[in-house]
Each structure stands twice: as C-alpha cells, then as structure tokens.
C-alpha positions as CSV (number, residue, x, y, z in Angstrom):
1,X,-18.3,-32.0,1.0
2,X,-22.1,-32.3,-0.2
3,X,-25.3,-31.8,1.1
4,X,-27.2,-34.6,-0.1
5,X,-30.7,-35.2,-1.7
6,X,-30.0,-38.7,0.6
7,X,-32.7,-41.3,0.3
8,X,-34.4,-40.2,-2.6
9,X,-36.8,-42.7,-3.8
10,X,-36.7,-42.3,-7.1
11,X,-32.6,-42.7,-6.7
12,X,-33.0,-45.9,-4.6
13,X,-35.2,-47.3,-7.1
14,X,-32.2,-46.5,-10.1
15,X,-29.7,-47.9,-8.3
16,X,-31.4,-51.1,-8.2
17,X,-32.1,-51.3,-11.6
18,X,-28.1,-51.2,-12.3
19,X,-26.7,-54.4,-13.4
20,X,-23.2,-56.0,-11.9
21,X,-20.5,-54.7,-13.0
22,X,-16.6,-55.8,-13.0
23,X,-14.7,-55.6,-9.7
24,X,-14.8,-52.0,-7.2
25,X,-11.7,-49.9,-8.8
26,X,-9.3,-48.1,-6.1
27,X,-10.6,-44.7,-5.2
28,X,-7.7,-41.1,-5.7
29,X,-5.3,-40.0,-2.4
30,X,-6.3,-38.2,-0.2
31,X,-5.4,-34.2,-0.8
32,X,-3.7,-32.1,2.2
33,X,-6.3,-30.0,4.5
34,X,-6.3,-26.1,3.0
35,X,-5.8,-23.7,5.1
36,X,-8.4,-21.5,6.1
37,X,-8.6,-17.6,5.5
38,X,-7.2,-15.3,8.3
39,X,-10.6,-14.5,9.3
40,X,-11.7,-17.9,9.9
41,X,-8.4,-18.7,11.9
42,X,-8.9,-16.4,14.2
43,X,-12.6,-16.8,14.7
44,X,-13.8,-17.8,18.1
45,X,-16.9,-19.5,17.7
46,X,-17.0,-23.0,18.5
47,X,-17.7,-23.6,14.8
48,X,-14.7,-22.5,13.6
49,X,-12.4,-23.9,16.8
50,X,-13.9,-27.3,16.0
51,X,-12.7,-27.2,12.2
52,X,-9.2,-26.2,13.4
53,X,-8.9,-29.1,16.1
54,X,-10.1,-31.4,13.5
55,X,-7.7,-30.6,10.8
56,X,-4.4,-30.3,13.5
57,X,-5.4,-33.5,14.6
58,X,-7.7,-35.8,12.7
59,X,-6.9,-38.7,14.2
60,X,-7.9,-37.5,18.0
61,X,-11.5,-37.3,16.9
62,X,-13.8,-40.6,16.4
63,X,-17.0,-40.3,14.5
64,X,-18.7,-39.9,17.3
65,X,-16.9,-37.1,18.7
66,X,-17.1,-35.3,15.5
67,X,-21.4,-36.0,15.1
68,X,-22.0,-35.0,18.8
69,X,-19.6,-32.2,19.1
70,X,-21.4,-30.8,16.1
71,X,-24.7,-32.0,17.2
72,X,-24.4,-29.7,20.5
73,X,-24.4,-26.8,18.3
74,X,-27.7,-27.6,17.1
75,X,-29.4,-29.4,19.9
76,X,-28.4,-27.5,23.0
77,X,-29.7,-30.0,25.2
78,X,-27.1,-32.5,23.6
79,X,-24.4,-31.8,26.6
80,X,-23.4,-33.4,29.6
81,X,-25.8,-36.2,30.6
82,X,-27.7,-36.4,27.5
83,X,-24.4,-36.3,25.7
84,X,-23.3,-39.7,28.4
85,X,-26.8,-41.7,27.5
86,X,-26.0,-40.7,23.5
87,X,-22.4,-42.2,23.8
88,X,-23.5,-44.9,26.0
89,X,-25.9,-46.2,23.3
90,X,-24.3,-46.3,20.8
91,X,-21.2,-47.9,22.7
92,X,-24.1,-50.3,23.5
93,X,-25.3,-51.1,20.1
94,X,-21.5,-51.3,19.2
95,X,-21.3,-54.1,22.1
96,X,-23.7,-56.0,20.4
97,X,-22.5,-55.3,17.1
98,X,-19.3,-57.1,17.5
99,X,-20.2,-60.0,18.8
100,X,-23.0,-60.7,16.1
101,X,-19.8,-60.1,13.5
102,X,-18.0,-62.5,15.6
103,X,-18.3,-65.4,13.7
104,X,-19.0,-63.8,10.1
105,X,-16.9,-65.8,7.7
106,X,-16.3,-63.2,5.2
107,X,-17.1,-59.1,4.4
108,X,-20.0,-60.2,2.8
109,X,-21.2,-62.1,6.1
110,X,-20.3,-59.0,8.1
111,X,-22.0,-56.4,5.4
112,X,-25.3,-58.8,5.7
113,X,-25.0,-58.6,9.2
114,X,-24.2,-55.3,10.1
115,X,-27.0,-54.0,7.4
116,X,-29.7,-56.7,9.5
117,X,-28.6,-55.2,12.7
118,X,-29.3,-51.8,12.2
119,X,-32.2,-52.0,9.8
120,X,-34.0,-55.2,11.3
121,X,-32.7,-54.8,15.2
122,X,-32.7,-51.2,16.1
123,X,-35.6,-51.3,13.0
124,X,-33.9,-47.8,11.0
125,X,-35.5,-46.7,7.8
126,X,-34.5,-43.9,4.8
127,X,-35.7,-40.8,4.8
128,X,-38.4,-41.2,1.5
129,X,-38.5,-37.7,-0.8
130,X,-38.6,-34.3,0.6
131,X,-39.3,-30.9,-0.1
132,X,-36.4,-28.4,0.8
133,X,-38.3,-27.0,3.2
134,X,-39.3,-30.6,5.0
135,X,-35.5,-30.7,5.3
136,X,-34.4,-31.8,9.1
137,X,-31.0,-32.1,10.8
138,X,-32.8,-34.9,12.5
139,X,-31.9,-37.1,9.9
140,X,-28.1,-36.2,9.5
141,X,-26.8,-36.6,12.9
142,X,-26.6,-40.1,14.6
143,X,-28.4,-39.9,18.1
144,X,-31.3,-38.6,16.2
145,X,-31.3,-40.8,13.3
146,X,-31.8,-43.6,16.4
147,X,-34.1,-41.6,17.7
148,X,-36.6,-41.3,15.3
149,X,-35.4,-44.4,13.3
150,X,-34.9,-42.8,10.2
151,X,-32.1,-40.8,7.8
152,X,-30.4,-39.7,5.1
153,X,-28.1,-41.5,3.5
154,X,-25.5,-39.1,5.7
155,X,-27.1,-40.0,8.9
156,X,-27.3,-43.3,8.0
157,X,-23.8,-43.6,7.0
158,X,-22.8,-42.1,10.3
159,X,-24.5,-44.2,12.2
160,X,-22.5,-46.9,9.9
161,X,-19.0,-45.3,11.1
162,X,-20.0,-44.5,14.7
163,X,-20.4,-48.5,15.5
164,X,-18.1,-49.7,13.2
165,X,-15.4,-48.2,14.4
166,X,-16.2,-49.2,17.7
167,X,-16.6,-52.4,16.5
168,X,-13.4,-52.8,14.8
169,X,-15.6,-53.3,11.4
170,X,-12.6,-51.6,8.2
171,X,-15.6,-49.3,6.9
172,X,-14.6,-45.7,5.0
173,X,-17.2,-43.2,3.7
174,X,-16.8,-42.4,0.0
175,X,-18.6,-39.3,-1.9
176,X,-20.3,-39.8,-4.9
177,X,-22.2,-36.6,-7.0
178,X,-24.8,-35.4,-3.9
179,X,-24.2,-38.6,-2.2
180,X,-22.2,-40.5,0.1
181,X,-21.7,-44.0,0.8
182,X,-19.6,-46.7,2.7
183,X,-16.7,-49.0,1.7
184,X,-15.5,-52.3,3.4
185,X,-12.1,-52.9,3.1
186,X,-10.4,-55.6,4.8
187,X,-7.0,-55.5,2.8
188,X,-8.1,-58.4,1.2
189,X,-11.9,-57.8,-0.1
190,X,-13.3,-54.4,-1.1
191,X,-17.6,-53.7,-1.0
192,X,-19.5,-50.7,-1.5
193,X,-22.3,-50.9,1.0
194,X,-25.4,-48.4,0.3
195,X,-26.7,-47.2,3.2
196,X,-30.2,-46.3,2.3
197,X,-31.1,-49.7,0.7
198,X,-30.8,-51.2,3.5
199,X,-27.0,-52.0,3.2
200,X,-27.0,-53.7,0.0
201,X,-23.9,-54.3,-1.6
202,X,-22.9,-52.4,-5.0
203,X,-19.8,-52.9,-7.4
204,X,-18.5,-49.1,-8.2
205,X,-19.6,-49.3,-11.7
206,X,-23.0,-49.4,-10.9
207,X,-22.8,-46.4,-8.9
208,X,-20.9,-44.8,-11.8
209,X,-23.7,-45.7,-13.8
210,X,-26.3,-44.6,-11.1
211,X,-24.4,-41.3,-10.8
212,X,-24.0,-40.9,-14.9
213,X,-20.1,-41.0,-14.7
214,X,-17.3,-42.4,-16.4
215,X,-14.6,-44.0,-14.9
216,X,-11.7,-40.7,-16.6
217,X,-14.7,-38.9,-14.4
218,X,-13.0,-40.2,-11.2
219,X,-9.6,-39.3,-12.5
220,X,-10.4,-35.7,-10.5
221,X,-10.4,-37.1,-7.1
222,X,-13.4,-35.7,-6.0
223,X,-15.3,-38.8,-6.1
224,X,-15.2,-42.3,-4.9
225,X,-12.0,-42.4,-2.5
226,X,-12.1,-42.6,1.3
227,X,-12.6,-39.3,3.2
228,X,-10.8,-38.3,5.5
229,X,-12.5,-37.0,8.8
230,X,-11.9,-33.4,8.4
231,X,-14.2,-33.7,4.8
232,X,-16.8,-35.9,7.0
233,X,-17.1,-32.8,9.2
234,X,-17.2,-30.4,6.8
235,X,-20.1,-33.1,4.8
236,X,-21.7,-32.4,8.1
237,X,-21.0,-28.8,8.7
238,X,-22.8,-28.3,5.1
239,X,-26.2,-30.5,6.3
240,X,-26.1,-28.0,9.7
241,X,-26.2,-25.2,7.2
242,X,-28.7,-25.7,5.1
243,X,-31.1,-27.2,7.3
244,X,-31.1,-24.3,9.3
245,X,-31.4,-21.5,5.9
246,X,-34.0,-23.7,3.8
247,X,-35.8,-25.7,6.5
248,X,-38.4,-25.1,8.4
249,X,-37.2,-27.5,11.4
250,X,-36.8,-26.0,15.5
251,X,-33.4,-27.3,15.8
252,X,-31.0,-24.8,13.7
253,X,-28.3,-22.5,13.8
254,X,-29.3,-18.4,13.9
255,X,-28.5,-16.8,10.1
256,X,-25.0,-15.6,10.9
257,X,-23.8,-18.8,12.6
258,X,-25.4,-20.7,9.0
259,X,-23.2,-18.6,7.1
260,X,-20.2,-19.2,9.5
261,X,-20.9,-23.1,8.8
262,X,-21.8,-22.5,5.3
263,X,-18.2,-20.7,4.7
264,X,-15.9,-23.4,6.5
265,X,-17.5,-26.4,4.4
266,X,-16.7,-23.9,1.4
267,X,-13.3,-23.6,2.4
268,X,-12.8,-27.2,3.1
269,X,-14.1,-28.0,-0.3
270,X,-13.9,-25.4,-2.8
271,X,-14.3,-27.4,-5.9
272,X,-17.5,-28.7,-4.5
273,X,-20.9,-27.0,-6.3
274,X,-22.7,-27.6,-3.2
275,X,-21.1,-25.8,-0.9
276,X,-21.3,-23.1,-2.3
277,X,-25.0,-23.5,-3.1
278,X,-25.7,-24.0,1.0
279,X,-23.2,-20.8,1.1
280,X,-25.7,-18.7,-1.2
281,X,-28.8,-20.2,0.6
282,X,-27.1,-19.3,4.4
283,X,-26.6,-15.4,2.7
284,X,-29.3,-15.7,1.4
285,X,-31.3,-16.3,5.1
286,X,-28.8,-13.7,6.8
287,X,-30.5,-11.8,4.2
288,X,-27.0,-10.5,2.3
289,X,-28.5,-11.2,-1.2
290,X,-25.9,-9.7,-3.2
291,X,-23.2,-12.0,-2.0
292,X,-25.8,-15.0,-1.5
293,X,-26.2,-14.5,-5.8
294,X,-22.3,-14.4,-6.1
295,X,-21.7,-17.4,-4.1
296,X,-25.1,-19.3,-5.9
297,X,-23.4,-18.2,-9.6
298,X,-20.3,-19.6,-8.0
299,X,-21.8,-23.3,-7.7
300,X,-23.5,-23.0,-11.0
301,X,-20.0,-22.7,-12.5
302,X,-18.5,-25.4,-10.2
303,X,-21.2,-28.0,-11.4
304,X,-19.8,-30.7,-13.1
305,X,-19.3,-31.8,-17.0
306,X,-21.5,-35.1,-15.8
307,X,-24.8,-33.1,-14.3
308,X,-25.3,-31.8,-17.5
309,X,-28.7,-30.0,-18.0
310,X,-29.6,-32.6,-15.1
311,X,-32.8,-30.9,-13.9
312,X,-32.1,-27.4,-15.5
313,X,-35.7,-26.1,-14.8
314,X,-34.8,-25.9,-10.9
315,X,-31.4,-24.2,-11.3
316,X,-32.9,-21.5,-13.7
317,X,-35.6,-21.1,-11.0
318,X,-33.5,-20.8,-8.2
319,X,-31.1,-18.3,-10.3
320,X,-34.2,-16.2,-10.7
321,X,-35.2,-15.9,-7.4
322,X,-31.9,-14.9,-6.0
323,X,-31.4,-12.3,-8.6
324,X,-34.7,-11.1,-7.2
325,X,-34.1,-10.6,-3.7
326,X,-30.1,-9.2,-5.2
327,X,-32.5,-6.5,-7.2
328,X,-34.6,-6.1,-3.9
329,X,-38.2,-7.1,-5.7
330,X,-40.7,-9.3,-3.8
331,X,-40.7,-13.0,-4.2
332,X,-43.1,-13.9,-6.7
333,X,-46.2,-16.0,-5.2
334,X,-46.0,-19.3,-5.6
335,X,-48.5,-20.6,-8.3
C-alpha cells in the first residue's frame, strides 16, 4: 500500500523524457491476505469490519463499492441518496464508455479512447505539486475527483477501475515506489496506461527507469504486479489517513479513527515504508509521539535499496521533528 506524491509535476515531466523500451515484463503473484492482530479482529468500527469483509470476500466488492464504502467514512453526507446519484454517474459515464470502446480495433484504440473520454469529455485534470498540508482526500476518492475534475494519480486510477470494470475494459492497478498505475491486459496485448498524463501509454522499463529500479528490483514482488482489491483498499485506507493527520482539509477522520486506518494499511502491507510513515504521522496527530517516532524509524528502515539518499534533507528533518515532540520540546518556528 502507498500514499502517493501522485501528480507531481516534476515526476510527470521525467517520465516523459524516458525513452521506449523492450516489451512490458510479467508482474510477481499475488501474496495471501495476513491476518490481522487480535485487536484489530475484534474491533468494531466500521473501519476495521470493512477490511475484514474485504479480505473474506474480495471478489463481492467492485471498485466502487470499496471507494464509496470508504468514502462515507469521510464524507458523511456520502449515504443513501447521495450515495444513488454517485453510483448512478458513474454507471452513466460507464454507459457511455462502452459504447465509444465499441468499435476500438485494438488495446491501443481503447487506451486512446478511454484516456480522451475522461480527460477530454468529463474534462479531468492532475493534481499539479502540493505541500503536505495542501493534501485533500478530494483527490483520492472517485465521486470527488469528478466533482472537482481533478486527482491524484490514485483518484485518477480509481476513476480508471470504477468505469472500466463496468465497462468490461481488462484494466489492473499496479504499484510502483510512491505510485500507482494501470495495466491493460487483454490475454493477448499488455499496456501500462499512466493515469496522470493523460493516459499515455508506457513500456515497464521506462517506469523502471522513472522510478530508478532495476528489473532484479522487481524480483521482491512489491512492485509492478496486479493488486488485488484488499491492497487497493488498504492504498486507500493509507490516503484517508494521512489526509486527515497532515492536511489541513474539512473532510477527515478524528485522530484516533487516523490511527485505526493508519494501523490496518500497516498491517496489510508491512513491508511497505509508507505505511508506516502515515502510521507515525496519525500518532503523531493523536498526539502519542513516542510510538509515532517508533513507527516513523520503522519506515526509515523499511525504505528501499533503490530510494537511496533520494531527498535525504526531508527525512532528516522529519526525523528531527518527531524526536522533538518524543522529547516533549516545542516545534521549532518555521524559518
């Protein structure tokens, strides 16, 4: 799971500097759900229940189910007849979806398409550069990201998976380092699609080269395989969580419900550095600071070979600050 610096343009403008590369290589299998801690099992908040009903029985849950279901947590008004127009709109947009991909020769027809429907039609836009604290779950969750006609690459890519599988268009989201983005796979033709471009189509080595991997990198499993729908929620459990302990947006989740959302994307992907970074930054705004500096020391260890001393400035930073508040001294002013 990830919470993703989505649509950054500095990224965007990277990626399409990559050249072509050979063809897209086949991603690692799926690994089994983990179970969760005895706590978390029996927990009755609707966080926790959701998590369990996903991972007994992925296959019960569409995308949209899992976005709005979510969503509600956030957005209180996001039940009964707002939650009917949301699922009639996008069934809508799905509708009309299908039957421009009706005659589309080929994936690369359909990829064109679909990435001129969304960004051209119903006229959606990335997210440009943020500050942490600009951070919004408006642009992770699909009903908003057509709202406001703009997201991150996650709420772009759900948008993606809500309508296509409506549609009946083979698309899979795929993680990359702090980033997630879509496959088409027919059976017979495999593309990457990049959500925040616009749906421009990329060959996996230039998002290994984007991403500053190697292909033995993949040999992990962690990146570039299809998820599965219990990581999608937890990818989205992650964005609830630290929108509500770093942002400054009305729509979040109180402290102790972050941390409850921070702790199941944790357990749902324990290898991952930056759920345990959202975990520290949830403590950290339920204002437990000696466990938010054990959990933020915990993702510095879990970041991988290939982020190097990738912006090393802002971890020491960060580092400092929580050992800080752990000490219980002031914040220093900002300069």
């Amino acid at each position: 799971m990830i919470r993703i610096r989505f649509g950054l343009l500095a990224a965007s403008l990277a990626l399409l500097a990559c050249l072509a590369g050979p063809p897209a290589m086949a991603g690692a299998p799926d690994a089994p759900p983990p179970p969760l801690p005895e706590r978390l099992e029996a927990s009755k908040d609707p966080l926790a229940e959701l998590v369990r009903r996903v991972r007994a029985e992925p296959q019960r849950f569409s995308y949209t189910d899992l976005s709005l279901a979510l969503a509600a947590e956030i957005y209180p008004d996001l039940k009964g007849e707002k939650e009917r127009e949301v699922r009639a709109a996008l069934e809508r947009h799905a509708a009309a979806l299908k039957e421009l991909l009706r005659a589309a020769p080929d994936g690369h027809a359909v990829a064109r398409r679909f990435g001129e429907f969304l960004f051209d039609k119903l006229e959606l836009g990335t997210a440009r550069e943020l500050k942490p604290e600009e951070e919004n779950p408006d642009d992770y969750f699909p009903h908003t990201v057509l709202e406001k006609k703009r997201g991150v690459c996650l709420g772009l890519s759900m948008v993606y998976l809500c309508l296509a599988e409506q549609a009946g268009v083979p698309l899979q989201p795929v993680h990359a380092p702090q980033h997630i983005f879509l496959r088409y796979d027919d059976g017979k033709l495999v593309l990457n699609i990049e959500a925040t471009l616009r749906g421009r189509v990329f060959t996996e080595p230039e998002f290994l080269r984007w991403h500053r991997l190697k292909p033995e990198d993949l040999k992990r499993g962690d990146y570039f395989r299809a998820l599965g729908k219990l990581e999608v929620l937890g990818d989205l459990l992650n964005a609830a969580a630290w929108c509500s302990a770093i942002g400054t947006a009305n729509h979040k989740l109180p402290p102790e419900r972050a941390v409850l959302a921070a702790e199941l994307c944790a357990e749902l992907g324990p290898r991952d550095f930056n759920n345990w970074d959202t975990l520290a930054e949830a403590l950290k705004y339920a204002g437990r600071h000696a466990e938010a500096l054990a959990a933020f020391r915990k993702a510095l260890g879990l970041r991988p070979p290939e982020m190097g001393a990738y912006n090393k400035e802002y971890w020491e930073q960060r580092l400092a600050r929580f050992e800080r508040a752990a000490a219980g001294q002031a914040e220093a002013p900002a300069k």
